[in-house]
C-alpha angles and dihedrals in degrees: 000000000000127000149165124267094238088058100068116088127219124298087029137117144207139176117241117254111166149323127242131208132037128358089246088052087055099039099056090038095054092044081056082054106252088146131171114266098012121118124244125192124203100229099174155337139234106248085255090046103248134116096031122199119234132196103214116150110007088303145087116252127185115210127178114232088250098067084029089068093050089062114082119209140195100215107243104230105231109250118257111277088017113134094013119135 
């Protein structure tokens, strides 16, 4: 099922399948590495919720809701045992 980045909570993770908007919107979100098929992971939230902090690429990324909302995401199932504990 597809989704939004914004949608997925803490501790989740998607693939990337799009983004959605302008091409200037695109482009500086793909030089910050939000690129098709790679994994992100939503690592926290401000306590408001907004700007969230994302693992993608081997690095730590802080987006604000709003361009979270213009990247479209397949939800990644957790493996079985993961998380388990």
């Amino acid at each position: 099922m597809e989704y939004r980045l914004v949608d997925l909570k803490p501790g989740e993770t998607g693939k990337i399948k799009g983004i959605t908007g302008s091409i200037k919107n695109k482009r500086r979100l793909t030089a910050m590495g939000i690129v098709h098929g790679k994994e992100i992971t939503v690592e926290m939230a401000a306590p408001m919720g907004d700007p969230r902090i994302y693992s993608v690429l081997g690095y730590r990324l802080s987006m604000r809701n709003e361009d979270a909302q213009t990247i479209c995401v397949v939800q990644v199932e957790m493996m079985a045992g993961e998380g388990l504990q």
